[in-house]
N, C-alpha and C positions, 0 to 999 in steps of 0.2 A: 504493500500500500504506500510504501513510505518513496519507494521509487517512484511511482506512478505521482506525487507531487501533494501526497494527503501526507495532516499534520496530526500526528500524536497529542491525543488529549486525554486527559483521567476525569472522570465522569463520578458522582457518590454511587454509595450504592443505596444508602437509605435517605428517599425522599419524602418531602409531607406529601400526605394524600389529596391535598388539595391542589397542585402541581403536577400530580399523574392525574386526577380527574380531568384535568384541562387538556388532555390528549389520550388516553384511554378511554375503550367506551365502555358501559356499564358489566359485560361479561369477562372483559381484561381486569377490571378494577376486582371484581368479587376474586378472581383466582393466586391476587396479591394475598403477601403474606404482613400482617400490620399488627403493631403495636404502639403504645403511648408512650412518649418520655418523658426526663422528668418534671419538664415545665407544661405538661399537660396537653401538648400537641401530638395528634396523630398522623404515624410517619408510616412506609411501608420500604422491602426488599424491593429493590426495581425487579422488573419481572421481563424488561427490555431496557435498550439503551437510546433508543432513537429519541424519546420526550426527553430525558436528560441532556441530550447533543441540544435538541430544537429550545429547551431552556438557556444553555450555554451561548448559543448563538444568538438569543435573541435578549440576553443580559449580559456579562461578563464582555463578549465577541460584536456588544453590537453595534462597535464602533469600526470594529473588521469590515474594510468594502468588500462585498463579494464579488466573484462567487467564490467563496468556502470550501476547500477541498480536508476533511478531519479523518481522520481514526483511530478507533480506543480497541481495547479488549478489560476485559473482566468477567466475570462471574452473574448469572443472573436466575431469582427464585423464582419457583413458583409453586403453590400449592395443587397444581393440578397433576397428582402423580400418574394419572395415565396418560397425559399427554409428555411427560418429562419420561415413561416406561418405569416409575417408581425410584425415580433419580427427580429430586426435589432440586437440584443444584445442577447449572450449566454453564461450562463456558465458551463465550462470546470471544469474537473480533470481526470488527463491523466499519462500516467507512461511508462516511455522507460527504452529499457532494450539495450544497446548500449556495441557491441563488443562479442555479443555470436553467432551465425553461429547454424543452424541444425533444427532441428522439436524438442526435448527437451528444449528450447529457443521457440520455437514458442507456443506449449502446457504450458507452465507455463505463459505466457502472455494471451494468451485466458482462461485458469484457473482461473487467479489474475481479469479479468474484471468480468467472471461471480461470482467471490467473494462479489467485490465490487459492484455490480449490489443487490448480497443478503445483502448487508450490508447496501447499501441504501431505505431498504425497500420492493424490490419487493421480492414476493414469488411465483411467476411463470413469467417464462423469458425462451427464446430459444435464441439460439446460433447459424447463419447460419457462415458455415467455408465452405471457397474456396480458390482459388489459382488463382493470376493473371496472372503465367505462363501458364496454360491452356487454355484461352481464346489467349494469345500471340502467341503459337503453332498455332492454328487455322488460325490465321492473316498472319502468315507466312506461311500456306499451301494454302490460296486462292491468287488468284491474281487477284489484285482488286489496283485501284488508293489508293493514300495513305488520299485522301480528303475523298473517299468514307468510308474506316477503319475508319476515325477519326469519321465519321458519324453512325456506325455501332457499335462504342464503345458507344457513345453519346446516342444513342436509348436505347441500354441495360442497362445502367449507367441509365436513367430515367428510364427503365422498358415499354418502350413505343414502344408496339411489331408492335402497326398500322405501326407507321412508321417506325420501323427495315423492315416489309415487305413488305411496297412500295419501298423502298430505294434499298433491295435486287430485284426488278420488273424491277430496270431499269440497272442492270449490265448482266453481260453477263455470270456469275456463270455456273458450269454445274450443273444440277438436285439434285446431291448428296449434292454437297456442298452447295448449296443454302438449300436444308430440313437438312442439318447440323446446319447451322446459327441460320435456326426457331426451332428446337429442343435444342439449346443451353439453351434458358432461363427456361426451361422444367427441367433440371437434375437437379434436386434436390430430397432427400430423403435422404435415411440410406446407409451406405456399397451397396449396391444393385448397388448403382449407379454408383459406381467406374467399377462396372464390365461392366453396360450398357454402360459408356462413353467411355472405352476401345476401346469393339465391332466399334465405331464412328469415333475413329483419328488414324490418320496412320505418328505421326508426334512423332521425341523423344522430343521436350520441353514439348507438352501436354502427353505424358506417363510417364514421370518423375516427373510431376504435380500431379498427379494420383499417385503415389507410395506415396512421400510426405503426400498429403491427408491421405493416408491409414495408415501413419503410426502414425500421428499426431491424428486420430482419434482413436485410439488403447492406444495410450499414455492420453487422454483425458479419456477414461474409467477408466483409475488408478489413474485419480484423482477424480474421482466419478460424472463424469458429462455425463454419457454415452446416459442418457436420455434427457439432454438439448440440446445434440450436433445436428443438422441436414448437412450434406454436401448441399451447395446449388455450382453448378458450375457455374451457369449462372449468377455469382455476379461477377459485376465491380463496384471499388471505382472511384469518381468523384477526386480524387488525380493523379497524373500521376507516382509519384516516387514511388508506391508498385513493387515489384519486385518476391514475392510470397506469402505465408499462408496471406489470408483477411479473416477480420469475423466480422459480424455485430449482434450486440443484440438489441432482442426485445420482449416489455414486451405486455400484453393483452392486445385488443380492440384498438391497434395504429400500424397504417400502416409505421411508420417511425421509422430507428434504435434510441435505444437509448443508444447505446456502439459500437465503430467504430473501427476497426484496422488493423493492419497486419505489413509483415518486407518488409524492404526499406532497401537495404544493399547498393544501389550506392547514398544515397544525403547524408551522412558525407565528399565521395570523393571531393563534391562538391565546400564542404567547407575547404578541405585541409588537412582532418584525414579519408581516408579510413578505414571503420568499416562495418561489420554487423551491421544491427540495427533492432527491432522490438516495436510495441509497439500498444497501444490504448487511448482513449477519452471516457467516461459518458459524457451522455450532463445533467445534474442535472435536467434543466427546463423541462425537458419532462420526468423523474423521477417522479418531483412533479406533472407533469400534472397527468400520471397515478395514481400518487397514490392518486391524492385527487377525481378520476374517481371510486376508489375502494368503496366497500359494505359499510366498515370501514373506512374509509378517517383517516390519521394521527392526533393526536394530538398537541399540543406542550410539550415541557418536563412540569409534574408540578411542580411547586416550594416547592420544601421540608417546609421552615419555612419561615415565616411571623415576624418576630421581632419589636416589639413596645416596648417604654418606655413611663413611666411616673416618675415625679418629679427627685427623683436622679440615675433613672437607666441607663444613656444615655452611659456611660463606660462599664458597664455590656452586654446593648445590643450589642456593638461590638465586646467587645471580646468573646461573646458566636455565632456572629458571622464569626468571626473569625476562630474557634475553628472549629464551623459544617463545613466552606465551607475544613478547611484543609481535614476534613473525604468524600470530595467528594459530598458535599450536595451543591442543589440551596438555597440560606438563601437571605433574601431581608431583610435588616435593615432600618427602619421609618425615617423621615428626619424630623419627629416633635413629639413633644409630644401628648399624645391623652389617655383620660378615655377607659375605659375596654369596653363598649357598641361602642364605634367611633373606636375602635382597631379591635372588633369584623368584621364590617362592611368591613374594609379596608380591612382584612384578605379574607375575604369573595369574595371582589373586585380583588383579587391576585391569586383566585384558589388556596391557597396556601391550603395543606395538616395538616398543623400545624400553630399553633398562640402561639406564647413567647409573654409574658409579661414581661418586668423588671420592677421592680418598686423602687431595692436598691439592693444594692453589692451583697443583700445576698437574696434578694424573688424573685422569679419570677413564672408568673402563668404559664400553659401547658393547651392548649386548644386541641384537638385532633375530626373532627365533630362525634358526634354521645356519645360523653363519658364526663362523666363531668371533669370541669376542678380543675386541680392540683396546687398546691403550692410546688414550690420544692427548691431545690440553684440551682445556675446557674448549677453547676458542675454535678449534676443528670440530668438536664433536658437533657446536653450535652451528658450525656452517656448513657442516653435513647435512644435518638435520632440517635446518631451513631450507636447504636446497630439495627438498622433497615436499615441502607446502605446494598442492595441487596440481601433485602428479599420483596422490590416490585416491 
């Protein structure tokens, strides 16, 4: 993120409730976790980070001209264990892009996740992109109570078509519009589908949703993602402030996103700095789940060198530790002295790739596994040693 020109920022994590009401809607607020302090105000676990950014930017930052390029990571609760899979605690790293406006603005945020998606590891990942204007078009062509809409959003947002189509059994829908609704969670594919969903709505909020798409997905080929992209239209975020371009990522053999997003141009208003805004979330833990699912499970980094001393080498070993970590090396230096056969072991114990020995200002041994070991000065061993920074 920090390449791509977003700036690091530390977010709280415990907000007053009156602050996330201003940008959460009534089923995000209930699934907070809240209690009083000791001056009597009621505070809650942020349970996301975006209302905390759109506070930040619209007090602290809101002297910053935009547009706003940030990103944080932390920790975020929530009480809703089956949506967390009974993991009440998740973390985040997320990146808004606050005060740009258009589909070039929406395409370079769906771009920067599926970066960050490659960078965390995964090497096969899709991309579903939609537009919440389009399902809204929809809602404003049927007429239908607004309990029943909230119910009809709720079904599709879970994916739980049984009950979008009993729910739809008891209105009074005409024929069309009701095999409207049940073909909604259905479009999904390539360009294709923009033309099929056309032929569907007869409404300008959902044919202007559709153009966007089209264009957003054209812009997304020039950044080389033409084969990760899929249009899914029948995507609704469980968020209520998206206001257009959504898109959710997702890695092999997991049914649940693991990159969330889209632009929310009205809840900066909310806060008192009317802004465009767009942005997403990696959820990390489901990251690490897949990839420790993979053929290859991750390893940890190995530790370049293993540093022991014995009798007068204990200055020696720090500053030749010292010296490797400035070159970008893991170096672990001994906290006691130890013979060449107990160094051996420890090294051994460390995974480490290499074993120092100091033994005086000016000897030290080079153990390397599989080659015998060397006697060098500190000074060669260091420039050995450096000389192999990123050639493994």
């Amino acid at each position: 993120m920090r390449r791509w020109g977003y700036r690091h920022v530390i977010t709280p994590m415990v907000e007053s409730t009156d602050v996330l009401e201003l940008g959460l809607g009534s089923e995000q607020r209930r699934k907070l976790f809240k209690f009083t302090d000791v001056g009597g105000e009621v505070v809650a676990l942020v349970g996301e980070r975006t209302v905390p950014v759109a506070r930040l930017v619209a007090g602290k930052l809101r002297s910053t001209p935009l547009p706003l390029r940030l990103c944080y990571a932390g920790p975020v609760m929530s009480s809703d264990a089956g949506r967390f899979h009974q993991r009440r605690e998740r973390y985040q790293v997320g990146a808004e892009l606050v005060g740009a406006r258009g589909t070039y603005a929406d395409a370079e945020v769906i771009a920067l996740a599926a970066r960050c998606l490659e960078a965390a590891g995964l090497r096969r990942y899709q991309v579903d992109v939609g537009h919440a204007e389009f399902f809204q078009g929809i809602m404003d062509a049927v007429k239908l109570p607004d309990a029943v809409k909230a119910g009809v959003r709720a079904a599709l947002a879970a994916r739980d078509f049984v009950a979008l189509e009993q729910l739809l059994e008891r209105t009074a829908l005409r024929s069309a519009e009701h095999e409207l609704l049940l073909k909604f969670p259905a479009l999904r594919g390539g360009t294709e589908i923009l033309e099929a969903a056309s032929g569907l709505v007869r409404n300008r909020r959902s044919e202007w949703a559709l153009k966007e798409l089209g264009r957003v997905r054209e812009l997304l080929e020039v950044y080389g993602l033409g084969e990760t992209v899929r249009l899914d239209l029948g995507a609704i975020r469980d968020f209520d402030y998206y206001t257009g371009i959504i898109f959710e990522g997702y890695g092999p053999d997991l049914g649940r996103p693991v990159a969330q997003g889209g632009r929310y141009d009205g809840l900066l208003a909310r806060f008192g700095r009317p802004a465009a805004a767009t942005g997403f979330v990696v959820q990390l833990d489901l990251v690490w789940e897949m990839l420790l699912r993979a053929a290859r499970p991750p390893s940890s980094p190995r530790l370049a060198a293993a540093i022991a001393w014995s009798d007068s080498g204990f200055e020696t070993a720090l500053r030749l530790g010292s010296t490797l970590r400035l070159f970008g090396m893991h170096a672990v230096v001994d906290t006691q002295a130890r013979d060449h056969e107990d160094a051996v072991a420890w090294s051994r114990a460390l995974h480490a790739a290499n074993l120092v020995v100091c033994h005086n200002p000016t000897s030290v041994s080079w153990t390397t596994p599989g080659r015998r070991t060397k006697k060098l000065s500190p000074d060669e061993v260091a420039t050995r040693l450096a000389s192999t920074v990123g050639t493994r």
